[in-house]
Every structure is written in C-alpha cells, then in structure tokens.
C-alpha positions as CSV (number, residue, x, y, z in Angstrom):
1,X,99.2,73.2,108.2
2,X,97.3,74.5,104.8
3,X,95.1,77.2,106.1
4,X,94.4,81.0,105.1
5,X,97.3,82.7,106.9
6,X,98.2,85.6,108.2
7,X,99.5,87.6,105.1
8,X,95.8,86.5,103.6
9,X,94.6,87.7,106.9
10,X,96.4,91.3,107.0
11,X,95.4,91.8,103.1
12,X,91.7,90.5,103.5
13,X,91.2,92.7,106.7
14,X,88.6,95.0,107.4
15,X,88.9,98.5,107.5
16,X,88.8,99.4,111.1
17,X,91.0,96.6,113.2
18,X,93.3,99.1,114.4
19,X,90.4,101.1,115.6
20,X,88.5,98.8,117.4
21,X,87.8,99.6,120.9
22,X,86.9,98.3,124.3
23,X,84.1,98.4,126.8
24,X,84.0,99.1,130.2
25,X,85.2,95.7,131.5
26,X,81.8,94.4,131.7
27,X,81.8,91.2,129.5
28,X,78.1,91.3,128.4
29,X,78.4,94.8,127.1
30,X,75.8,96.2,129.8
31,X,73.4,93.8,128.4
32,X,72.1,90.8,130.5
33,X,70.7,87.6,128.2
34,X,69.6,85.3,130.4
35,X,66.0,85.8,131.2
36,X,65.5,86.8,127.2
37,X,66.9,83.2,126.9
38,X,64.5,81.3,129.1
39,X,62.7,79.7,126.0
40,X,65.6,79.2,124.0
41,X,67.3,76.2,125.9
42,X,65.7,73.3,123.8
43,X,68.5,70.8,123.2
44,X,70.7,73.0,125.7
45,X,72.7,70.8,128.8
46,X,71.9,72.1,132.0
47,X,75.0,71.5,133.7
48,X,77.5,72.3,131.1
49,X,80.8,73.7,132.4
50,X,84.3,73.5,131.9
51,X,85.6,70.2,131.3
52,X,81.9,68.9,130.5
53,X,81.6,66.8,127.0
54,X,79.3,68.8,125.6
55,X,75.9,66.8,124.1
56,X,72.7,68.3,122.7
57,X,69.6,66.8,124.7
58,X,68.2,65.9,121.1
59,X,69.6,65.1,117.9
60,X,70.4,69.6,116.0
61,X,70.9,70.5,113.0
62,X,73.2,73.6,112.5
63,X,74.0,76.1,109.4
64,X,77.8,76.8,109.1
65,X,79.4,78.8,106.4
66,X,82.0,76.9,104.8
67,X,85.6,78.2,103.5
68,X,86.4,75.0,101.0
69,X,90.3,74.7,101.2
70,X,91.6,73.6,97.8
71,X,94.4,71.8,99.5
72,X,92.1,69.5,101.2
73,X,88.6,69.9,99.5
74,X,85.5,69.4,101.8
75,X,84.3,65.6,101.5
76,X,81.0,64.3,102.9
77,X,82.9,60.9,104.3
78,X,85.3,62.7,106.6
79,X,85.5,60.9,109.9
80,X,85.6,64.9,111.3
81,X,81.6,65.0,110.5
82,X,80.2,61.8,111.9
83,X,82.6,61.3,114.8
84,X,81.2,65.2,116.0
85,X,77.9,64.5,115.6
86,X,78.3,61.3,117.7
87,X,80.6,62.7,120.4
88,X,78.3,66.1,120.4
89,X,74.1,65.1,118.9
90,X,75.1,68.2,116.4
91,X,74.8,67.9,112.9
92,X,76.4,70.5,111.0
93,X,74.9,71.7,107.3
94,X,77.9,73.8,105.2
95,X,76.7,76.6,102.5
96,X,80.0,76.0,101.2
97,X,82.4,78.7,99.6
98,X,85.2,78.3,97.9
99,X,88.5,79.7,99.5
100,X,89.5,82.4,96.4
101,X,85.9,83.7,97.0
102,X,85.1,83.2,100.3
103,X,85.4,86.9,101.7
104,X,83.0,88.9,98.5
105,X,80.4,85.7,99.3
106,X,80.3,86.3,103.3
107,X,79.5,89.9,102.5
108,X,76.8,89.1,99.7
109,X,75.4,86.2,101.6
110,X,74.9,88.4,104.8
111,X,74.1,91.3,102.7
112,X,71.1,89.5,101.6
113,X,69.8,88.0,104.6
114,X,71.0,84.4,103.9
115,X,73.5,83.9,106.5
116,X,74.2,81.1,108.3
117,X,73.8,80.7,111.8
118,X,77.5,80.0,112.2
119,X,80.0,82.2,110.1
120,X,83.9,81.2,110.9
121,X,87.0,82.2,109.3
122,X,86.4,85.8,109.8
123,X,89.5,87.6,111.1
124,X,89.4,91.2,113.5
125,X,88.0,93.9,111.7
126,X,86.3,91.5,108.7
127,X,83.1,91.8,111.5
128,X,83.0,95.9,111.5
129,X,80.7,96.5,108.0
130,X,78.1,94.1,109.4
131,X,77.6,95.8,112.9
132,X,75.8,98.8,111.4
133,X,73.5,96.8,109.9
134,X,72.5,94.5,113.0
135,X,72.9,91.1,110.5
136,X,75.4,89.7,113.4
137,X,75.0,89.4,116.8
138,X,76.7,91.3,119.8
139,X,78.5,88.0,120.7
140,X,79.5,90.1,124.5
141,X,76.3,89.6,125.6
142,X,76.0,86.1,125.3
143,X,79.4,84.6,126.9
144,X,78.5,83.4,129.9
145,X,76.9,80.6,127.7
146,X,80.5,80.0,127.4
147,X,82.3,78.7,129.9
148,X,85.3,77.8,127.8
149,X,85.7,80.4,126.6
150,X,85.1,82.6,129.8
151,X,88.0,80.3,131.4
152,X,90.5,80.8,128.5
153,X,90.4,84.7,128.4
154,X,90.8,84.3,132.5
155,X,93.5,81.9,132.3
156,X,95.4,83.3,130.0
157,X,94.5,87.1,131.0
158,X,93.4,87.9,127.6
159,X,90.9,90.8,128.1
160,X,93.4,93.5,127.1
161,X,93.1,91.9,123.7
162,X,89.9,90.7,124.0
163,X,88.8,94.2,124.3
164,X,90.5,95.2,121.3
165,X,87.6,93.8,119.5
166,X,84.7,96.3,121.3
167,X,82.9,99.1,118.8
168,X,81.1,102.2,119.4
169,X,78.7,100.9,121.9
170,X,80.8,98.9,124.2
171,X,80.2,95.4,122.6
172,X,82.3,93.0,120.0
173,X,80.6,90.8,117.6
174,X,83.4,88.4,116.7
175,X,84.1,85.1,119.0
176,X,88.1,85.1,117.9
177,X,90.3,82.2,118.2
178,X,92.4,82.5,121.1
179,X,96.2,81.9,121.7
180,X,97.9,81.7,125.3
181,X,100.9,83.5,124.1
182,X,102.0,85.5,120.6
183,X,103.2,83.3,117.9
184,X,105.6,84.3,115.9
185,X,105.9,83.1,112.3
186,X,107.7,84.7,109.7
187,X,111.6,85.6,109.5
188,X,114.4,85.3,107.2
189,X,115.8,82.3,105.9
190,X,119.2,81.4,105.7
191,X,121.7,79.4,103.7
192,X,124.0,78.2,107.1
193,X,126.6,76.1,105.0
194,X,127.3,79.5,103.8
195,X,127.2,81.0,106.7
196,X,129.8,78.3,108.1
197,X,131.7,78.7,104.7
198,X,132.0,82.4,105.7
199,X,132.7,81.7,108.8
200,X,129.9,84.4,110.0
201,X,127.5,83.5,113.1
202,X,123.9,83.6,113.4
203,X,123.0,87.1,112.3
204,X,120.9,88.9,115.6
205,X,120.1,92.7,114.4
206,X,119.5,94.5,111.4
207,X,123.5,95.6,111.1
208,X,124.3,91.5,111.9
209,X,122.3,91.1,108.7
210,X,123.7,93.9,106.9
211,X,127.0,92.5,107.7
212,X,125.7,89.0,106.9
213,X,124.7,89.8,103.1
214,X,128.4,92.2,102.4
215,X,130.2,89.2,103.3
216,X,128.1,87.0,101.0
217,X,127.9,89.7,97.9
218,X,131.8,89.5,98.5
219,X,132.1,85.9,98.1
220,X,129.6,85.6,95.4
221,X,130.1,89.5,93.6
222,X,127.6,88.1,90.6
223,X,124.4,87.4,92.7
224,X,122.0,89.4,94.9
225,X,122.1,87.4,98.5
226,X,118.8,88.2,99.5
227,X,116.0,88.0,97.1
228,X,112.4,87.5,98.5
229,X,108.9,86.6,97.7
230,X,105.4,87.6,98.7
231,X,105.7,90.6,96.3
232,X,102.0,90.1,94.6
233,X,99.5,91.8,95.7
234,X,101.1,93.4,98.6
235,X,105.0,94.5,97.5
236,X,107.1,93.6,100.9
237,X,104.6,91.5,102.7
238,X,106.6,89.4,104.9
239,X,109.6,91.9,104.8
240,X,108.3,95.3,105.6
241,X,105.6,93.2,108.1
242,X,107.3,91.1,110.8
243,X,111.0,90.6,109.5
244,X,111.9,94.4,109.8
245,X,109.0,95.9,110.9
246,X,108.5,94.5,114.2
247,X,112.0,95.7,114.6
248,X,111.2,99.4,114.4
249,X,107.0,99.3,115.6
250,X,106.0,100.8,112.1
251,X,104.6,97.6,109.7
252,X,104.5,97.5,105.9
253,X,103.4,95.3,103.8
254,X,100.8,93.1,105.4
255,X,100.8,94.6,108.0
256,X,100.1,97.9,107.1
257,X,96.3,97.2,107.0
258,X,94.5,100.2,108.5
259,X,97.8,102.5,107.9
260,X,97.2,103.5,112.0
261,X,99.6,102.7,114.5
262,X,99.8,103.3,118.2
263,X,102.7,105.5,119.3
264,X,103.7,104.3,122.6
265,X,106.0,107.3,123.1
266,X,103.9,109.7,121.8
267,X,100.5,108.2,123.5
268,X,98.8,108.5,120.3
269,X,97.8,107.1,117.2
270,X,100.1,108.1,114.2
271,X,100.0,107.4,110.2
272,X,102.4,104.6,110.0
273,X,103.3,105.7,106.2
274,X,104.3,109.0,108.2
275,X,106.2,107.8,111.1
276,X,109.6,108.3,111.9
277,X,110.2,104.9,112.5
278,X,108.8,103.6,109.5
279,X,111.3,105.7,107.3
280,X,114.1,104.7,109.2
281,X,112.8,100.8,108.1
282,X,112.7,102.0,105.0
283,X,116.1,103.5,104.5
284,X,117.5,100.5,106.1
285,X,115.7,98.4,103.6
286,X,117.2,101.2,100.2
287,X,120.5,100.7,101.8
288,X,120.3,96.7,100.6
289,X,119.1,97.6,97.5
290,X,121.8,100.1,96.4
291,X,124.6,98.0,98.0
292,X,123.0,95.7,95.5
293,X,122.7,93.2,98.8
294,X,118.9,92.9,98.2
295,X,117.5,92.2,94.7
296,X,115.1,95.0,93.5
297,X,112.9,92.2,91.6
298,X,112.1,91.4,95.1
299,X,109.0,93.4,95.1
300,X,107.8,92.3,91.7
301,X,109.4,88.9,91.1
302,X,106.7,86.0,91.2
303,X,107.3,83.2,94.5
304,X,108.2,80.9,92.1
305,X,110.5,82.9,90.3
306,X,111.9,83.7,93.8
307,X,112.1,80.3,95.2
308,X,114.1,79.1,91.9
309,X,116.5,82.3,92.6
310,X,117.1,80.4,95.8
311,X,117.6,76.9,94.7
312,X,119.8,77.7,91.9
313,X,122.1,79.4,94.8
314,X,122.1,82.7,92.9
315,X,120.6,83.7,96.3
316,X,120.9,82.7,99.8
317,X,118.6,84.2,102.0
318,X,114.3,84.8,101.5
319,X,111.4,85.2,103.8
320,X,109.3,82.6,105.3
321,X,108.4,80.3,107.8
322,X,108.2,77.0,109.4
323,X,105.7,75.4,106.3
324,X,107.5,76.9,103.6
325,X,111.2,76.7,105.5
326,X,109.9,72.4,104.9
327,X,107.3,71.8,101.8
328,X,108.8,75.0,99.7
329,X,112.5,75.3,99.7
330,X,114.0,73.1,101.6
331,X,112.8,70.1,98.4
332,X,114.4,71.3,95.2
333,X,117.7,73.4,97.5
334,X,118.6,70.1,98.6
335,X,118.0,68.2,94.9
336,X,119.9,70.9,93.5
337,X,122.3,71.1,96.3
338,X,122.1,68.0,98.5
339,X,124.8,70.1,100.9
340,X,123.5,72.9,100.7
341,X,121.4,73.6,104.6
342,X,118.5,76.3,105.0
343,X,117.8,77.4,108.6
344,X,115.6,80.3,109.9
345,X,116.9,82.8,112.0
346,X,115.8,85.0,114.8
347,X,113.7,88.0,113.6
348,X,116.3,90.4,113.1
349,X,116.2,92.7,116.5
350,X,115.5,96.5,115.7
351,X,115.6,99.8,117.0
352,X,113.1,98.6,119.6
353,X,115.4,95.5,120.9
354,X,114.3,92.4,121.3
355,X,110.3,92.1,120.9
356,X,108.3,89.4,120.0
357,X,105.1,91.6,119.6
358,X,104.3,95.5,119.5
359,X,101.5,97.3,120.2
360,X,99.2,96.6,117.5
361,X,99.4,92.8,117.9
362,X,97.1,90.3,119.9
363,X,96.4,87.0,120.6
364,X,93.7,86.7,118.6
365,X,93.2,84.4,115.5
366,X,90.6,84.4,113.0
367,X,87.1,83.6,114.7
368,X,83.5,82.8,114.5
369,X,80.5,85.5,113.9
370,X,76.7,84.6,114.4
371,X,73.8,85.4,112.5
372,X,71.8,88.0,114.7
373,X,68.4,85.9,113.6
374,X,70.3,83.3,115.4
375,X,69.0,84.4,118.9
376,X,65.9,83.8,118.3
377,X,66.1,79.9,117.7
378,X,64.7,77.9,120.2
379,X,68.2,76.1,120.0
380,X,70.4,79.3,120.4
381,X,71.5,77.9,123.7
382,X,72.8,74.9,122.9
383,X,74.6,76.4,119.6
384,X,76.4,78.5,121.8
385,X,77.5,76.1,124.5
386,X,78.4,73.6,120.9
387,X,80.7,76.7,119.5
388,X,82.2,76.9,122.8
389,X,83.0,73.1,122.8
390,X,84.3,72.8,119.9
391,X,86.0,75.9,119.4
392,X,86.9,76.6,123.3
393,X,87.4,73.6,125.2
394,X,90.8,71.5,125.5
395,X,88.8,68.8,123.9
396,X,88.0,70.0,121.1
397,X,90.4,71.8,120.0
398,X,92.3,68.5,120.0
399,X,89.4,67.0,118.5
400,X,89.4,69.4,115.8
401,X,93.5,69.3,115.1
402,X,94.2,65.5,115.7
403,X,91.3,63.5,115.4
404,X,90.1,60.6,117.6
405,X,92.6,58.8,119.6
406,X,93.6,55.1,118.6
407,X,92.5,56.4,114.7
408,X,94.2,59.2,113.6
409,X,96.6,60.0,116.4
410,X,98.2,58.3,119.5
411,X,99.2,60.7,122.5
412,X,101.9,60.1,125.3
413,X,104.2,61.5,127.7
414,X,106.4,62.9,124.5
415,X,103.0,64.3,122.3
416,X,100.9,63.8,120.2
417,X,102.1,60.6,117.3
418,X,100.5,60.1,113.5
419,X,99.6,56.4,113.0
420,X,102.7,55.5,110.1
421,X,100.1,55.3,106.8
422,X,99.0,59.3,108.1
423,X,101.2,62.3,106.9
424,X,100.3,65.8,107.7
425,X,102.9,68.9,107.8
426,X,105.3,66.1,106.4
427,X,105.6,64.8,109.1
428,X,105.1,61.3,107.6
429,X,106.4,61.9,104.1
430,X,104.5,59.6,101.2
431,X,101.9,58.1,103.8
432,X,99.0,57.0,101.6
433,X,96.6,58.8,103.6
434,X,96.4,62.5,105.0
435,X,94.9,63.8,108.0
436,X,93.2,67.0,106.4
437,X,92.4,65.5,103.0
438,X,91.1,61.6,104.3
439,X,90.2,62.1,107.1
440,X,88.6,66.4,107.7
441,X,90.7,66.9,111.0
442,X,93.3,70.3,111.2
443,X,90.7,71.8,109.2
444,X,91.3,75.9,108.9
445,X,87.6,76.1,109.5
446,X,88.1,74.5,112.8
447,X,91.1,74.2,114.1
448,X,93.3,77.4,115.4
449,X,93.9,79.3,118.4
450,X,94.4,76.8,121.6
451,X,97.7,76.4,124.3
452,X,101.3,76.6,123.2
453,X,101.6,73.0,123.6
454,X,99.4,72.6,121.1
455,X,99.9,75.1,118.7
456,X,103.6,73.4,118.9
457,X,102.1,69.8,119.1
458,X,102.7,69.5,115.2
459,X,105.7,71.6,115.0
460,X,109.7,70.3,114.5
461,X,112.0,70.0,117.1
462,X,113.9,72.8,115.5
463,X,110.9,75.0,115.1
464,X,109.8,74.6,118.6
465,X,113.5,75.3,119.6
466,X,113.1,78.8,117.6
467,X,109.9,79.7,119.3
468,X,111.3,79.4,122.8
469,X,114.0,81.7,121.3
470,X,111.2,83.8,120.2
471,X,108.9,83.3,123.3
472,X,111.9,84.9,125.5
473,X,111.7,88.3,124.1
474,X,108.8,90.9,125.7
475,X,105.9,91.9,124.1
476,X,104.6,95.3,124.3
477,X,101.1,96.0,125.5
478,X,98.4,96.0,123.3
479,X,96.8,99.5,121.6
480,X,94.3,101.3,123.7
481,X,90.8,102.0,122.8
482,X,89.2,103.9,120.0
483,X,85.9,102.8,119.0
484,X,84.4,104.4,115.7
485,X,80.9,105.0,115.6
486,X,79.0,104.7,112.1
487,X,79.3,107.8,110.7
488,X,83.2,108.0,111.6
489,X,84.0,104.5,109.9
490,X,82.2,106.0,107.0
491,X,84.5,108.7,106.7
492,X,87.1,106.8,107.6
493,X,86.6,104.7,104.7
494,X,86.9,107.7,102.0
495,X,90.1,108.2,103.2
496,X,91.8,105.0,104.0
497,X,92.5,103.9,100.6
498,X,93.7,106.3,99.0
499,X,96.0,107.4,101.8
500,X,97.4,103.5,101.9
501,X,97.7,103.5,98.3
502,X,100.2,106.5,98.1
503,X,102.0,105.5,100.7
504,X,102.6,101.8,99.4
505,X,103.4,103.0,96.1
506,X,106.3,105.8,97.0
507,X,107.4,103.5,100.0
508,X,108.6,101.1,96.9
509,X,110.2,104.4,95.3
510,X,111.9,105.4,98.5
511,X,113.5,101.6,98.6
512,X,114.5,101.2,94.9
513,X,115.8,104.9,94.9
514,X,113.3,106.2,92.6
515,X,112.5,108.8,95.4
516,X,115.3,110.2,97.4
517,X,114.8,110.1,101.4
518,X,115.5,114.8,100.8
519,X,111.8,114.4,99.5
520,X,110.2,112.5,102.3
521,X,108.8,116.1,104.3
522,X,107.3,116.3,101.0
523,X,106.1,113.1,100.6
524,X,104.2,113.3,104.2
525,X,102.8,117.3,102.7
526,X,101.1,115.0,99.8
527,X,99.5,112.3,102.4
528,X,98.3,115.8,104.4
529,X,96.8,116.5,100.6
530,X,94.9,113.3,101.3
531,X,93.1,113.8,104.1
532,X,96.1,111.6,106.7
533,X,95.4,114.5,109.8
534,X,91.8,114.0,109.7
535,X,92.2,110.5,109.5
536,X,94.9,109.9,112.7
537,X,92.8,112.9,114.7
538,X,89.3,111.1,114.1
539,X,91.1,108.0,115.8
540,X,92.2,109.9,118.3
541,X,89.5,111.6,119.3
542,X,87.7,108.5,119.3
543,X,90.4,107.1,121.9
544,X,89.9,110.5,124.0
545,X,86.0,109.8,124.1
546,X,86.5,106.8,125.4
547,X,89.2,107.5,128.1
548,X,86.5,110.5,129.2
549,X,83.4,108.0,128.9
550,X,85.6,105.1,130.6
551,X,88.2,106.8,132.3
C-alpha cells in the first residue's frame, strides 16, 4: 500500500514517545463523561454496540483534516465518500493538506484554533505539544462511547500498549490504530540465485550474514555485496532500526527517535547513543565496512543511486520490505537480469535471539486526535461512536481497505479477490483502474491497524509465509511508565536535539572508521557535556513517580 510509513513515522515523531506513560488502569482517566454528555447525543444511536452498523439519526456533517497522498490524490467522485455517507448518514468535509506538508500545517492549524474536529494520521508522540495547551481532547475519557474499540484493546489485551500513550495526568489524547499482533516489515534483501550459486543457505544471525557477504565479496572481489538505501535524511534508517537493531535492543536510525531506551536488565531507561549494546551494533556494522563487505556510500548514496547498484548486480543484498521487495527492485533486477531472483530474509537474529519486537515497540499505528472544542457539539456523541465505526469495527475497517463487496472486491473461503480491471499492491498488474486512485478505498487516512488476517488480506503468499516466520519469535514486553509533566518535556526538549545530533553524526564516524571504537568512553564524556544524565535521570524519575503514585 502507498501510505506514510514507518521510517516517515520514526523521523516525523514527537519528542516524547518513549516517555509517554500510563494511568492507573482506569480507562476514563478518573474522569466520568457521561452525565456532561446528556445534551450532546443529537444524531447519536441509542443502541450502538459491537457489531451494530453504525447510522446517524439525521443526516452530519463532519470536519476532518486531510493528508493528500500524491500517489493517489484526493478526488471528490471516489465511491469511498458517497458509499460512507450512505452506509453511515455522515458526511465528511476535508481541510486538505498536502502529504510533504502535512505535519508543520497540523501544528499551525491547531496552533491557531482552526482545527478540525477530526485530526488523523498522527502517530505516538506527534499528540504531546498539543496537551499543554488543551487544543485536543483527553480521548481516555470518552471511550466508552467506543465500543469497538473497548472490545479490540480487550480482545487483543492491548492495555500494556495502550497505556504507553498516558501523560502526566493519567490520560492519553491519541485514539491509535490498533494491531492484534506486531508486524514486522523491514529486513534485508537477498540475491538467492547467488546464494544457490554459492551454494550458502538462508543466512539466520548477524555472523550467517557476515559469512553470507565474505563468500559473495570472494566471488565478485570488484563489488561491495551489500549497499543500502534510506540514507537521506536519517543515515542507516532501515539498517541501524529494525535489520540490526532489533537484534541487539539499541535502534538507530529511525528508530532512534527520542534517543531513550528501556533497559530490561538494568530496569531503567538508558541513552541509546550510550548503551553497550548499541556499540556492539555499531562495531558489527564498521566490521562490513572495513572488510569492504558493506559500501560506505551506503549512508549517503541516493535510493535511486542504491537501487541501480543493485540491478546492475554490482550489489546483491539492500534493505526493504514487502512494497519495495515488488514495485522497486524486483522490475528493473529481473529486466536487467531476467534470472536473477530477490527474496527477503529473516531479520538477522542478534545478541538478543530471536525477537520479533523489544521493549520500545507496540501495537499501535498512527491514529486519530480530536479537537477539544469538539465536546461541546451537540453531535459529539455520534462523532465518536462514527470514529469508532469506521476506524474500530470489523466492518469498517474492511470497508475502509477493500471497498464494497460485488464492486471493488469479492470475499470467500480463500480472502479477499480484486475484480480483474482493479490493481492495487500489483496485485493485478496494468488493470485500468486502481483501488486507491479510482475508487478512495486503502486510503492512509483511513485504513491501518485491524486483525492479522487483514493486515495480510493484501499480502503475497511468500510475504505471508515470512510473517509466520516472523510471528514465531517472542516479543519482549513493552516500556514501563514515565509520564513527563510540562515543565520536564520543556527541558527535555533543550536537550534532546542536540544530544541525538552528536550521536548520529559520530555513530557514522564510528562505522566508516573515521572514529576508532579506543575513543568511545570519550565519546559518551562529550554526550555527558550535553546534558545525556539529566536527560535519562529526568525519565527516570519520572518512571519512579509513577511506580510510587501507582505502585
């Protein structure tokens, strides 16, 4: 699907994600809404409930901010629009934004008191500079308008995540997507008829990938086997995130974000640019480069220029996932080389063994804030039990992915089925028409989060085979609790950037072996020059408060 992904979503995060705390276990926050609510029911279904079809009593009209995909640009013809105001009485009114802007115009347009009453597409953390200012509303206290949504966190125990999502005072303000298990994207992608040629298996670990790339350098002594993308803005984004640091606990890249990490061992927060484990990820990672085994352009080098390193064959091996495994290299590999086979491989097991998620990842997708002036509509009711419909509920979520049976989609036994003039994920190459662009359906507005069977409903056979291989690997718990109050994300702020920003920039030096690894104690004194132990103790205290205040 073309959506905002996750690097986007790790870059464009806010400041505090990995701070974010929970309440009590209360899911209203301490704070009761339904009397408050008694004249705010017009247009609002009495019985509404799990499984109900959601339908506003009388025609609505509802704000929505609007993230304009390029890839499929918002149309006023979509069959998306009129078949959800038929199936639901809702009208929905965009402000729309374009994509390469959306994130500066949220703020602005919330900033200045413009919002509207629906704001999507905001990932963990983007909703923590608003709370201060009381422009969005404490979504906690409002979810048992919400059956669906109630049901999925039950179902799927998701309150450990959920929880995640909690500030200072107890409540969260972001409705995220929700996913029944973790899903796994990114890994490294592999040449196998070179593989076979070598006669070397599936690599497994880090060493089978060390082994992997000798063997390959040997055979082809002129080339750099592995040479990756994703190096603009954030140097390493797939490679230091998920492909070796889920390995080791400590991400780079994009997934640096905050620079805090949860120390499971220690039971504490640590500086990830600090961490033991991070600089062994990193001396793995200097070892490819000065074996020449990994091309140093890799953290500089354009995608293009990396994706026409790898279908020229002067390397083998990048970073990606299912889309771009299909609609980026596999297309001009296979003209260039019609024998030549690319296949993704396991995420490379680590020091930590086989994980499909440590303790800084969740469940949770990019979600839905609300305008606090929201509340006071006389329709606030039947908005929420809409968002939940749409957002929350089996039904819509299929609704909002494949469209309306008999039109844009079949289902059976064996899934869900394009009609044969419908492409979408190629999964109907050179169909005349396409289910985001013609029709408004698998919109990244709308459509994330949901079961595994239909996260996977669009996937290959081969994909889904990798994410059972995936799925069978443990996941460690989520991080614990340490809410920020105002003052302390202010401070924290002075001293998040420019801690990040010398970290990213020697990490590269300690890979390319511009820094030697005999410098790193003095590399961790300079991050102490910037503040780093008053940044990890503020989040600890802040997870001590709560422990105290919660137990």
């Amino acid at each position: 699907m073309q959506k905002i992904n996750r690097r986007q979503a790790m870059i464009a995060m806010g400041a505090f994600a990995a701070l974010a705390g929970c309440g009590s276990g209360d899911e209203n926050g301490g704070k009761k809404s339904g009397e408050a609510l008694s004249a705010n029911r017009d247009g609002a279904m009495a019985d509404y409930a799990v499984g109900t079809q959601f339908k506003a009593a009388a025609p609505l009209t509802f704000s929505i901010l609007y993230n304009n995909h390029p890839f499929y640009p918002i149309k006023n013809d979509w069959l998306f629009w009129s078949e959800l105001t038929k199936r639901t009485n809702v009208t929905l009114q965009p402000n729309v934004v374009p994509l390469s802007d959306y994130e500066n115009k949220r703020s602005l347009i919330i900033g200045a008191g413009d919002a509207p009453m629906i704001i999507p597409k905001t990932y963990p953390g983007q909703e923590a500079p608003f709370v201060a200012s009381g422009a969005v509303l404490p979504v906690s206290d409002y979810i048992d308008l919400m059956p669906n949504f109630k049901d999925k966190i039950a179902k799927w125990n998701l309150q450990p995540d959920l929880d995640t999502l909690r500030q200072a005072d107890g409540r969260f303000y972001l409705l995220p997507g929700l996913h029944e298990d973790y899903w796994v994207e990114y890994t490294l992608e592999v040449r196998a008829d070179v593989l076979d040629k070598l006669g070397i298996a599936t690599p497994q670990t880090w060493d089978d990938v060390h082994a992997m790339l000798k063997a390959m350098k040997e055979e082809h002594p002129d080339s750099y086997p592995f040479s990756d993308r994703w190096a603009i803005p954030t140097p390493g984004g797939a490679m230091l995130n998920q492909v070796f640091g889920l390995g080791c606990g400590a991400r780079g890249g994009w997934g640096f974000t905050t620079g805090l990490t949860w120390d499971p061992a220690a039971g504490k927060f640590a500086y990830t640019g600090a961490m033991p484990q991070y600089k062994q990820m990193l001396q793995f990672i200097h070892t490819l480069v000065q074996d020449k085994l990994l091309d140093p352009e890799s953290f500089t080098q354009t995608d293009d220029q990396a994706i026409q390193k790898l279908a020229s064959g002067k390397s083998f091996v990048i970073s990606g996932n299912a889309q771009t495994l299909v609609n980026e290299y596999r297309p001009p590999l296979e003209k260039a080389n019609p024998k030549a086979k690319l296949v993704k491989i396991p995420v490379p097991v680590g020091p930590l063994g086989p994980i499909k998620a440590d303790s800084n990842d969740t469940r949770l997708e990019n979600g839905i804030m609300i305008s606090a002036k929201a509340k006071d509509s006389k329709n606030f009711v039947a908005m929420m039990q809409f968002i939940d419909w749409l957002w929350y509920s089996d039904e819509g979520q299929v609704f909002a992915k494949w469209g309306v049976d008999g039109v844009t989609h079949t289902r059976d036994a064996s899934g869900f089925h394009l009609p044969k003039d419908v492409d979408f994920v190629g999964l109907n190459p050179g169909a005349p028409k396409h289910l985001q662009k013609d029709f408004g359906f698998s919109n990244g507005v709308f459509a994330y989060g949901g079961s595994t069977e239909l996260l996977q409903s669009t996937f290959s056979e081969e994909e889904i085979e990798w994410q059972k291989g995936m799925n069978a690997r443990k996941a460690l718990p989520p991080k614990p609790p340490a809410p920020l109050n105002d003052e302390e994300r202010e401070q924290a702020a002075l001293w998040q950037t420019p801690l990040k920003d010398h970290a990213t920039q020697n990490s590269l030096e300690f890979i390319l072996g511009k820094r030697d690894f005999s410098e790193w104690d003095a590399y961790v004194q300079e991050l102490e020059g910037k503040n780093m132990s008053a940044y990890v103790n503020l989040a600890n205290s802040a997870y001590e408060r709560y422990k105290k205040e919660h137990g």
